[in-house]
C-alpha positions in Angstrom: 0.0 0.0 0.0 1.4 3.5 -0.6 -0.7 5.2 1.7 0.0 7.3 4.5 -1.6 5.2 7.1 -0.1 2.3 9.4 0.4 -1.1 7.5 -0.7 -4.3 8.6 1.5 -6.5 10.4 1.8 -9.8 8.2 0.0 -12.6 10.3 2.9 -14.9 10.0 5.7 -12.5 11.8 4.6 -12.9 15.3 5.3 -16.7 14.8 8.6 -16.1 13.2 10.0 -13.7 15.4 9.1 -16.3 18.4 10.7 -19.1 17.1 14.0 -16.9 16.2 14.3 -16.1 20.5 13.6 -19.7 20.9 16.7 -20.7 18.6 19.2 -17.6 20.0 18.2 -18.8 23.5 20.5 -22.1 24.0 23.5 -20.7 22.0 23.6 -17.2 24.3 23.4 -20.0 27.5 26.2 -22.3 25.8 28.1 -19.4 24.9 27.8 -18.2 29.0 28.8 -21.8 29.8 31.6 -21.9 27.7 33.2 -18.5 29.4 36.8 -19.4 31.2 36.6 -19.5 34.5 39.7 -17.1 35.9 42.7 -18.9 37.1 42.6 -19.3 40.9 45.0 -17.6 43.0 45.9 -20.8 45.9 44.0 -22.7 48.0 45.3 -20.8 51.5 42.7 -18.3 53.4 43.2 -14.7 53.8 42.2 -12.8 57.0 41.8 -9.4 56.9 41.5 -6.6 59.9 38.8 -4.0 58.9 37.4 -0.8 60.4 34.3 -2.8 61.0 35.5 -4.1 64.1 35.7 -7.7 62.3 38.3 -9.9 60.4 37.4 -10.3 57.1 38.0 -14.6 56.6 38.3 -15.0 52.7 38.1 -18.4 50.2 41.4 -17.7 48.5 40.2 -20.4 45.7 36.6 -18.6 45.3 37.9 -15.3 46.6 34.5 -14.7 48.5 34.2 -13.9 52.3 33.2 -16.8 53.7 32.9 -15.4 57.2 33.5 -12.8 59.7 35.4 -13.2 63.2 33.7 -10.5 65.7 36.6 -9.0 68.0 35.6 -7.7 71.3 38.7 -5.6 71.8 37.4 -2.8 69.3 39.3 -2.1 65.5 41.6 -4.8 65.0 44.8 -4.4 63.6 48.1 -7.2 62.9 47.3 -10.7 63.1 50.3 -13.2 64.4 49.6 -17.3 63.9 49.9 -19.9 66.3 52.7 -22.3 65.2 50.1 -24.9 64.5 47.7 -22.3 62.7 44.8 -22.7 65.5 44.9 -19.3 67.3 44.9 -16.1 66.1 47.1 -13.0 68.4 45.4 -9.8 67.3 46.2 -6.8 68.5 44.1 -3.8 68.3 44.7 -0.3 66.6 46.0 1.6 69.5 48.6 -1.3 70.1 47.5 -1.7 74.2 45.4 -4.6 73.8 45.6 -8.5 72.6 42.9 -10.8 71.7 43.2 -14.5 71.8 40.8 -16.3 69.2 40.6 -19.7 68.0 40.4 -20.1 64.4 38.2 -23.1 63.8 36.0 -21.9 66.1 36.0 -18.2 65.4 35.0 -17.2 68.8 37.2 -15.6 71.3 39.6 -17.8 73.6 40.9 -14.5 76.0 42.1 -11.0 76.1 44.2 -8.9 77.7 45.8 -5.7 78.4 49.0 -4.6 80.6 47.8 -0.8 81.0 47.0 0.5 84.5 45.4 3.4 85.5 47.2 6.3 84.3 49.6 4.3 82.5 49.1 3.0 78.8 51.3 0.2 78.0 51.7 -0.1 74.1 52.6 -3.9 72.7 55.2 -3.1 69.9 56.1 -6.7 68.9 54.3 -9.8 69.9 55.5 -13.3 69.4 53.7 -16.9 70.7 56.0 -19.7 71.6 55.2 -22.8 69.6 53.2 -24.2 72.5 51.1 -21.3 73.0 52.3 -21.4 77.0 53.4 -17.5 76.5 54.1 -14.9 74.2 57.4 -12.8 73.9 56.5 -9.3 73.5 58.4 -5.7 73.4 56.1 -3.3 75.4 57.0 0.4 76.2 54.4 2.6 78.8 53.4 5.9 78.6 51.9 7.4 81.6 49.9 10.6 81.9 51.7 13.3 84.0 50.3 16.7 84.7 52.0 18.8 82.1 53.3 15.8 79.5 53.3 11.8 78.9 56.1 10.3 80.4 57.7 7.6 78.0 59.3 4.7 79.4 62.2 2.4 77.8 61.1 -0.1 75.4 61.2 -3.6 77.0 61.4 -7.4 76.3 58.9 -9.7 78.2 57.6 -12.9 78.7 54.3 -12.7 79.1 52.5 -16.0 80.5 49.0 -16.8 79.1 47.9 -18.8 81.6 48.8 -16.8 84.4 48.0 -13.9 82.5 50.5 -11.5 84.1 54.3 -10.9 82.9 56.4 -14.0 84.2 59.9 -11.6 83.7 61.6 -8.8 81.9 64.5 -10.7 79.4 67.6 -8.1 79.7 68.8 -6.7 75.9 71.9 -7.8 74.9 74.6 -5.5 76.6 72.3 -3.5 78.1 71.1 -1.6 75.2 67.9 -0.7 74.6 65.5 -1.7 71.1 62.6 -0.3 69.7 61.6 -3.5 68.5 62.8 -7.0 68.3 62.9 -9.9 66.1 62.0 -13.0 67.7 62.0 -16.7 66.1 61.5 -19.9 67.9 63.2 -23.3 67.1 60.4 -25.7 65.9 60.5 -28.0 69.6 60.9 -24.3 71.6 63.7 -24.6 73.0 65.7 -22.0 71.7 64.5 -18.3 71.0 66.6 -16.8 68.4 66.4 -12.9 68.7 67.6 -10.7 66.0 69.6 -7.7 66.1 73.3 -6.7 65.2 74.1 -10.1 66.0 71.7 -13.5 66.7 71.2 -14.4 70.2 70.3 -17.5 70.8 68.4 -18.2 74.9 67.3 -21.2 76.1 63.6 -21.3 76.9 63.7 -22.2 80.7 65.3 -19.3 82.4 66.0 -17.4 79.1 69.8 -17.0 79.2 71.8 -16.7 76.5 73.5 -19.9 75.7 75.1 -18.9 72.3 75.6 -16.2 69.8 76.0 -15.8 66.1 78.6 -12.9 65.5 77.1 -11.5 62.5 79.4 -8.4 62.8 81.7 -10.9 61.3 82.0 -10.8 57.8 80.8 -13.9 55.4 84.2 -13.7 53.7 87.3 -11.4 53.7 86.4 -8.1 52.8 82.7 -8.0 52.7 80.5 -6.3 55.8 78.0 -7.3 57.8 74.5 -8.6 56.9 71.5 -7.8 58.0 68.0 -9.0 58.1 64.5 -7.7 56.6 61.2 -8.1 58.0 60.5 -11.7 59.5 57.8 -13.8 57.1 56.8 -16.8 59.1 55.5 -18.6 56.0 58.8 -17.8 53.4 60.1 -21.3 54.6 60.3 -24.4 56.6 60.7 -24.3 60.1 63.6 -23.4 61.1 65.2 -21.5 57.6 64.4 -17.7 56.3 64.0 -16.9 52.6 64.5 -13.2 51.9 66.0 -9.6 51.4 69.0 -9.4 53.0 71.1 -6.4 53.0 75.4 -6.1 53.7 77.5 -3.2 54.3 79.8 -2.5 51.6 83.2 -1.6 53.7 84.8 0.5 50.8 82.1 2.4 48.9 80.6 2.7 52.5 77.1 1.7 51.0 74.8 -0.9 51.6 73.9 -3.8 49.3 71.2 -5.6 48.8 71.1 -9.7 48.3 68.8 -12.6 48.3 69.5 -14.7 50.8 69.0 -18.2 53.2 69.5 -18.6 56.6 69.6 -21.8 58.6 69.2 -21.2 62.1 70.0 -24.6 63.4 73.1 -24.6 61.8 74.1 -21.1 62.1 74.7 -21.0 58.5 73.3 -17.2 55.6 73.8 -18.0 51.9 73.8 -14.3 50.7 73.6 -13.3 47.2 74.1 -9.8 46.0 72.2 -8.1 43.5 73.0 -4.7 43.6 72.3 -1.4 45.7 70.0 -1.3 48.8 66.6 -0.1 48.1 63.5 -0.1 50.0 61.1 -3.2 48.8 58.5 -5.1 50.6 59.4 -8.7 49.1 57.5 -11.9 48.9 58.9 -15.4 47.8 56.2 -18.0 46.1 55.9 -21.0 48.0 58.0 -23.5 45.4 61.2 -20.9 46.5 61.7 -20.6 42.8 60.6 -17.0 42.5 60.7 -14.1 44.7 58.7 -10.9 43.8 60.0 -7.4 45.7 57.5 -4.0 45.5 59.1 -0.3 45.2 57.3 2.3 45.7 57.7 5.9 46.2 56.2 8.9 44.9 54.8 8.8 41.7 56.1 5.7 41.0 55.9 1.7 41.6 57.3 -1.3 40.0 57.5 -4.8 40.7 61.2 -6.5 40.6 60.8 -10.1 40.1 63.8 -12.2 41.1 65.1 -15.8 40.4 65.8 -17.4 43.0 67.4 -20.4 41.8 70.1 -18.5 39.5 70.2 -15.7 42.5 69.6 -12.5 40.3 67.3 -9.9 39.4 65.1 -10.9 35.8 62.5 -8.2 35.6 61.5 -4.5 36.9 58.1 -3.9 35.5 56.1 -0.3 36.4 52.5 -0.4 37.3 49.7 2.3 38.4 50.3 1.5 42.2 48.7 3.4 45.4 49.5 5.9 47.7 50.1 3.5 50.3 49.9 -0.1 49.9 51.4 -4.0 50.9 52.4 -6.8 49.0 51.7 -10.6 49.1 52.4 -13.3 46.8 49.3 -16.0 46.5 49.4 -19.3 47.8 50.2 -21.0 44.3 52.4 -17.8 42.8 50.7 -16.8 40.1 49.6 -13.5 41.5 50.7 -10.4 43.5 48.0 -9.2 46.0 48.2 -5.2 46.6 46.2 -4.6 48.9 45.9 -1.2 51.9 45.2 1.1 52.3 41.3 1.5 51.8 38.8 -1.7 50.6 40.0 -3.3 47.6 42.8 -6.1 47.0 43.9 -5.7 43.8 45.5 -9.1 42.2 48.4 -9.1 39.3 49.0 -12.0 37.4 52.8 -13.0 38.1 53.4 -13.8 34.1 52.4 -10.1 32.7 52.1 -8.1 36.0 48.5 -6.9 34.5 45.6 -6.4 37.1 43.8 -9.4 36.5 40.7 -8.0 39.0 39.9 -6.6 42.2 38.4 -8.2 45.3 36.2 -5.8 46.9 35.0 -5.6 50.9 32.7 -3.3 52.5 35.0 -1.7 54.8 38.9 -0.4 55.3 41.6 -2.5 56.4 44.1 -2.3 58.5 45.7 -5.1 58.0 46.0 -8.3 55.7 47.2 -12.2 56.3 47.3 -14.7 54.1 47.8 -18.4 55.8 49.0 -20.5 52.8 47.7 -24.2 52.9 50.0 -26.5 55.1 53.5 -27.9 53.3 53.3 -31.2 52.1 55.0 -33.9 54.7 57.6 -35.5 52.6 57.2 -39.9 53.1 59.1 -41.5 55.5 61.8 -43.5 53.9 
């Protein structure tokens, strides 16, 4: 028809039209089906401390939180493991209170503070023997005066959980005084290894020293002293360290920076060097095989990925980082969590060092765990 009016619709089209859905229908759900699933990131469990007042407990396979722990003690901040993984020390965000939780249970076990009345007692370092008998902890008080706080010397302690008082004040090595203090225990608890210029190595009955490891000493003729980084309790078996370690250079009067290994037991550092000192948070994946170090400062981040097995530096790749932010390295190592400050935990595949996605909670951290899945137990022979 060439008139102006509306034309009729053809009685067939209605029909047609319904049986072209029908048909697109299955291939849009095969297509859906079809879609890759991403590559997971490990099998361990992440626990994050959040300004709800909760830790965040997330499925590092589904990345989903699967729970939250309620802590009585107010915003929680750093979390510190049991040596068999079924207590959780968490400290809260003005560092003068500890909470005791268990982790299958998710419920709270005790809680404690060593503050009285005018006095605030701040917990700087915390550290549970392997039995979970006491904890070692480097505490300094502040008390209220009139005109000003009065700050007190920073001090090492054994504090007995279930007396729940401090059993005795451990004196620093020559009488000087630390801000902070790096403790390690042998696997049976015997020894505590506490680290500082040198290794000092207590027994665990009267806590007396009972040996030392000179690390002023050089590793060979004409090299300097090495140093430790920050502590990771899951970087390696019992017993061994995996990490940044750093040497003074005696003749450039500069310091260096290495990878290195450090059997306790047998008083023995493999040390590495790479090149000059700078300032990265470092990770190593759980096979040893790959470390992964994060630089940042302002304006600009990169990730430095290392081989571990050939000892050298194999990659410095930039990235779009954050203003402030921490670094893990999944369970399985094939991806870099960045997560702090604020709600997200960004994840970088290990291969390109692209952001693969983001896992997004519904409040700010403070603070951010991951507990890998146990180490296989090698067969008895």
């Amino acid at each position: 028809m060439n008139g102006s009016g509306p034309h009729p619709v053809p009685r067939w089209l209605p029909a047609c039209v319904a049986w072209a859905i029908a048909a697109a229908a299955p291939l849009a759900l095969d297509q859906s089906a079809a879609a890759p699933r991403p590559a997971p990131a490990g099998t361990g469990t992440i626990y994050v401390s959040t300004y709800k007042g909760v830790i965040a407990v997330i499925d590092e396979a589904t990345e989903k939180v699967v729970a939250e722990i309620p802590v009585r003690n107010g915003i929680p901040s750093g979390v510190t493991f049991s040596n068999d993984r079924s207590r959780l020390y968490v400290e809260d965000v003005s560092f003068e209170k500890v909470e005791v939780i268990d982790r299958a249970k998710r419920t709270t076990i005790d809680r404690f503070t060593l503050g009285e009345g005018a006095t605030k007692t701040r917990i700087w370092s915390l550290q549970p023997d392997p039995h979970d008998k006491y904890l070692i902890l480097v505490i300094k008080k502040y008390t209220l005066a009139d005109d000003r706080w009065e700050i007190g010397a920073p001090t090492l302690v054994q504090y007995d959980l279930a007396s729940r008082k401090v059993a005795r004040t451990i004196p620093w090595p020559k009488g000087e005084e630390r801000e902070g203090a790096g403790v390690i225990f042998s696997p049976d608890g015997k020894l505590m290894y506490l680290f500082g210029e040198d290794i000092l190595i207590y027994e665990t009955e009267n806590f007396t020293e009972v040996d030392r490891w000179d690390l002023t000493r050089p590793l060979e003729p004409g090299a300097g002293r090495v140093s430790f980084g920050g502590l990771d309790p899951f970087s390696d078996e019992p017993g061994f360290y995996t990490g940044l370690l750093t040497m003074q250079d005696p003749l450039q009067n500069r310091r260096i920076m290495g990878l290195g290994r450090v059997d306790l037991a047998a008083k023995k550092v493999e040390f590495h060097p790479i090149g000059p000192a700078r300032g990265l948070a470092f990770g190593v994946a759980r096979d040893r095989k790959r470390g992964y170090g994060l630089f940042r400062d302002i304006g600009e981040a990169e990730f430095w990925t290392f081989d571990l097995e050939h000892y050298k530096l194999i990659a410095r790749t930039p990235f779009r980082g954050r203003p402030r932010m921490g670094m893990h390295v999944s369970s399985n190592g094939n991806f870099i969590y960045i997560h702090t400050a604020g709600n997200t935990i960004d994840l970088y595949d290990t291969t390109s060092f692209k952001l693969a996605r983001t896992i997004t909670l519904d409040g700010d951290m403070t603070s951010f765990t991951l507990l890998p899945p146990p180490r296989p137990v090698p067969p008895r022979r």
